[in-house]
C-alpha positions as CSV (number, residue, x, y, z in Angstrom):
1,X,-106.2,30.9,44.5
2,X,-107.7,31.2,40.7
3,X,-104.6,30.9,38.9
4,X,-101.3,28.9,39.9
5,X,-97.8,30.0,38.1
6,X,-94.9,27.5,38.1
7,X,-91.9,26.6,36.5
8,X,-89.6,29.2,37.0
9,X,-85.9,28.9,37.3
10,X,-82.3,29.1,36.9
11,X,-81.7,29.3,33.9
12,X,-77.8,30.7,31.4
13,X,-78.3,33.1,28.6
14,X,-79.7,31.2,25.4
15,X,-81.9,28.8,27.2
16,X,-85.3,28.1,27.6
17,X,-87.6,27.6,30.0
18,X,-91.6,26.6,30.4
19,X,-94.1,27.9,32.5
20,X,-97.5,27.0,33.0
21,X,-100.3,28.4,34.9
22,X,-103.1,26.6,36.3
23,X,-106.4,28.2,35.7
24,X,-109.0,27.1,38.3
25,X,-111.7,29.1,36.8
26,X,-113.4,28.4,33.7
27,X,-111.0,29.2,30.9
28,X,-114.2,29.8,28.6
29,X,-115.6,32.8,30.8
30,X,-111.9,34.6,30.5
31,X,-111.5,37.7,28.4
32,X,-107.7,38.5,28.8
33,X,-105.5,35.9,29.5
34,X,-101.4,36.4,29.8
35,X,-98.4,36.6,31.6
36,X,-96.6,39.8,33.1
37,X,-93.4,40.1,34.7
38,X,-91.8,42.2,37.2
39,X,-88.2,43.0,37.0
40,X,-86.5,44.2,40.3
41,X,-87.1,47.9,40.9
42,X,-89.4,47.9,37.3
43,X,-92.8,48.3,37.2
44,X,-94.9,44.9,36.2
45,X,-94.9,44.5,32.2
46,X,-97.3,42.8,29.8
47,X,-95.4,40.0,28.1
48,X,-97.6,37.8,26.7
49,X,-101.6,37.5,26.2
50,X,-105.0,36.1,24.8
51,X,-106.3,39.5,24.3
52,X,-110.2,40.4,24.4
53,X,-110.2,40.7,20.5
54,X,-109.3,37.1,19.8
55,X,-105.7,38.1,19.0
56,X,-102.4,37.2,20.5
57,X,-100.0,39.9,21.5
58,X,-96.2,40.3,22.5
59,X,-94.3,42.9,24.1
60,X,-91.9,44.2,21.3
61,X,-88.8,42.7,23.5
62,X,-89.6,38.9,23.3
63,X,-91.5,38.6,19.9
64,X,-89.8,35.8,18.3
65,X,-88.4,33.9,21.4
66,X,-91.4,33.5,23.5
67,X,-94.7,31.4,23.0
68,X,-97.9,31.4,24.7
69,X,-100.3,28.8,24.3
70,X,-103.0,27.3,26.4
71,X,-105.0,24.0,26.2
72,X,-108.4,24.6,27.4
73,X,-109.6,21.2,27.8
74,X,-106.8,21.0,30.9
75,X,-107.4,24.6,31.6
76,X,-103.8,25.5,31.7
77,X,-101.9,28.2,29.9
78,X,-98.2,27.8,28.9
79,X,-95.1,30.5,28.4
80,X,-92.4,28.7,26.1
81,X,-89.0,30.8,26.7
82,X,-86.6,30.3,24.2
83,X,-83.2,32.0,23.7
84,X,-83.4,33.9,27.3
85,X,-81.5,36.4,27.9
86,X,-80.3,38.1,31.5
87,X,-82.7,40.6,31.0
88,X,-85.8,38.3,31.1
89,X,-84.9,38.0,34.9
90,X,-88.2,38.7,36.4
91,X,-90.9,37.5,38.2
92,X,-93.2,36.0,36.1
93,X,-97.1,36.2,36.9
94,X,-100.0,34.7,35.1
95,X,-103.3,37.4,34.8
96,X,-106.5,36.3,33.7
97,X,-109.6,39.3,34.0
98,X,-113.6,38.4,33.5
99,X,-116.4,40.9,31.9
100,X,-119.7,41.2,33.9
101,X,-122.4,43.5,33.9
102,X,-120.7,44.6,37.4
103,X,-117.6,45.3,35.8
104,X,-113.9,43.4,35.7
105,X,-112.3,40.9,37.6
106,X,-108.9,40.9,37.4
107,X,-107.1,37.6,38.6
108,X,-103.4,37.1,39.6
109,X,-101.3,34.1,39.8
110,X,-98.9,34.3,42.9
111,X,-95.9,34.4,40.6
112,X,-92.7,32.4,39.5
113,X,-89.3,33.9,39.6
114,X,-87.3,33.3,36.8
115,X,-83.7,34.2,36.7
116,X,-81.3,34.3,33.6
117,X,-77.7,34.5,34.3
118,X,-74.9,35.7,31.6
């Protein structure tokens, strides 16, 4: 297993939550690095990343409440959750992909179910 998601949770509305992802490949040879989540009869969703280009990028629903860092030197990668709301309720996977000259790599954490009640 590459990548290791944890701290998901029961959780009311207007809490938070953190999740981390353990990265057990080097964090330097990444070229995406995020979190996704998939909702219950929804298809999987980009929530969170370290895109390709250097920049950080939201999904338009939890700009503002959500943070993702990472600390490389403990190779681990972080989703702060703040003021969740019932429809947050997901699974919650980290996603990491590599660029070779044989292609892409996509790696997938095993996922951390987070649920927000109302």
């Amino acid at each position: 297993v590459q990548l290791q998601a944890s701290g998901g949770g029961l959780v009311q509305a207007g809490e938070s939550l953190r999740l981390s992802c353990e990265i057990r490949i080097s964090i330097y040879s990444l070229n995406t690095l995020g979190w996704y989540r998939q909702a219950p009869g929804k298809q999987r969703e980009l929530v969170a990343q370290f895109a390709g280009n250097g920049k950080i990028e939201y999904v338009d629903s939890v700009k503002g409440r959500f943070n993702i860092f990472k600390v490389d030197s403990k190779n681990v990668m972080y989703l702060q959750m703040t003021g969740l709301k019932p429809a947050d309720t997901a699974v919650y996977f980290c996603h990491a992909d590599q660029l070779s000259a044989q292609g892409k790599s996509d790696y997938w954490g095993q996922g951390t179910l987070v649920t927000v009640s109302s």
